[in-house]
One Martini backbone bead per residue (centre of mass of N, CA, C, O) as a GRO file, in nm:
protein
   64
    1UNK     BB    1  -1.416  -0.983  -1.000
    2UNK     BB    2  -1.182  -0.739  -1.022
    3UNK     BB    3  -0.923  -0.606  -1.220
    4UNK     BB    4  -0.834  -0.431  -0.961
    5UNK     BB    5  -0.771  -0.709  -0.760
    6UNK     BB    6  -0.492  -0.779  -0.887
    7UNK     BB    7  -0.335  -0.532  -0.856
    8UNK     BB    8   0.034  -0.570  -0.758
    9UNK     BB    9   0.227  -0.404  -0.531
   10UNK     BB   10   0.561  -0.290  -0.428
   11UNK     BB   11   0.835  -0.114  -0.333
   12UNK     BB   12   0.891  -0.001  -0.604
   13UNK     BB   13   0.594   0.117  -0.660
   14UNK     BB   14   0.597   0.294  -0.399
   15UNK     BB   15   0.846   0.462  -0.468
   16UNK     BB   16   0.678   0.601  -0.716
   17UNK     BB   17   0.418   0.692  -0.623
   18UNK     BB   18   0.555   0.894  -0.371
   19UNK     BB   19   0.853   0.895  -0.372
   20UNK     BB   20   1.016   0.726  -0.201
   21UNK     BB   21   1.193   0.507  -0.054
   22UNK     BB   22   1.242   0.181   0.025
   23UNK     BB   23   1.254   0.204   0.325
   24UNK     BB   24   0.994   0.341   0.333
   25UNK     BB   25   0.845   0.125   0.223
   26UNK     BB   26   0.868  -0.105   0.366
   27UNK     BB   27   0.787   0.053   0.633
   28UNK     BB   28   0.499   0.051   0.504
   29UNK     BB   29   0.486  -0.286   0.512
   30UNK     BB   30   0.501  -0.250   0.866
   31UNK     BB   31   0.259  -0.136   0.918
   32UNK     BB   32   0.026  -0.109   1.100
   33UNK     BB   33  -0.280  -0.169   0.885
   34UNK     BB   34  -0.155  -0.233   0.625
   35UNK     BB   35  -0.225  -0.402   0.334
   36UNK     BB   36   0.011  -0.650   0.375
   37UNK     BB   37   0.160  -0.928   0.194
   38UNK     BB   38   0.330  -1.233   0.158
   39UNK     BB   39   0.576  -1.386  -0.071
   40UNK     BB   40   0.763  -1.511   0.071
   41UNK     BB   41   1.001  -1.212   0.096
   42UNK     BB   42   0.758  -1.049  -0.053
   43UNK     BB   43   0.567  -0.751  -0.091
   44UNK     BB   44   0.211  -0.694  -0.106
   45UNK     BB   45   0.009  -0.507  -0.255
   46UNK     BB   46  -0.359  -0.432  -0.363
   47UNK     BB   47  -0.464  -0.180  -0.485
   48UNK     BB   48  -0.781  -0.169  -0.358
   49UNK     BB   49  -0.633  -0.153  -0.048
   50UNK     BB   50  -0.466   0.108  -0.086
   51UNK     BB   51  -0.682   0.294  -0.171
   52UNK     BB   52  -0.862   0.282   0.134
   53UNK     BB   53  -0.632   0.340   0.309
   54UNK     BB   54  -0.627   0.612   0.207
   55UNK     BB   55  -0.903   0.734   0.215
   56UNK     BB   56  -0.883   0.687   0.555
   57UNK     BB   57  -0.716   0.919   0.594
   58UNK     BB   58  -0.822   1.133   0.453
   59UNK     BB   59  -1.065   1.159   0.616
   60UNK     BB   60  -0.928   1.227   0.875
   61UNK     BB   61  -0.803   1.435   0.839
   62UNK     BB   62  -1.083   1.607   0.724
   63UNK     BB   63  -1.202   1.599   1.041
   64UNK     BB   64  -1.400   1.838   1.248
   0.00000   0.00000   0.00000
């Protein structure tokens, strides 16, 4: 296991890396598709799944 599987983002770690509001991030973390666990009722995503994410769409975005 990577010490990178290991760090967890919150909806406030996603409002600072995105720039978005709170409830931007919250409606991120309920978005179909989104990697995100909940632990009673706090949301996080791991790092690694994050990153994954965004490459996927990254992708999807630049092909012709």
């Amino acid at each position: 296991m990577d010490s990178r599987d290991l760090v967890l983002y919150t909806a406030v770690d996603l409002q600072r890396i995105f720039g978005i509001s709170k409830d931007s991030a919250y409606r991120l973390f309920r978005t179909s598709g989104f990697p995100t666990f909940r632990v009673g009722r706090r949301y996080y995503v791991r790092r690694v799944d994050l990153e994954k994410w965004i490459m996927a769409r990254v992708k999807k975005s630049f092909m012709f």
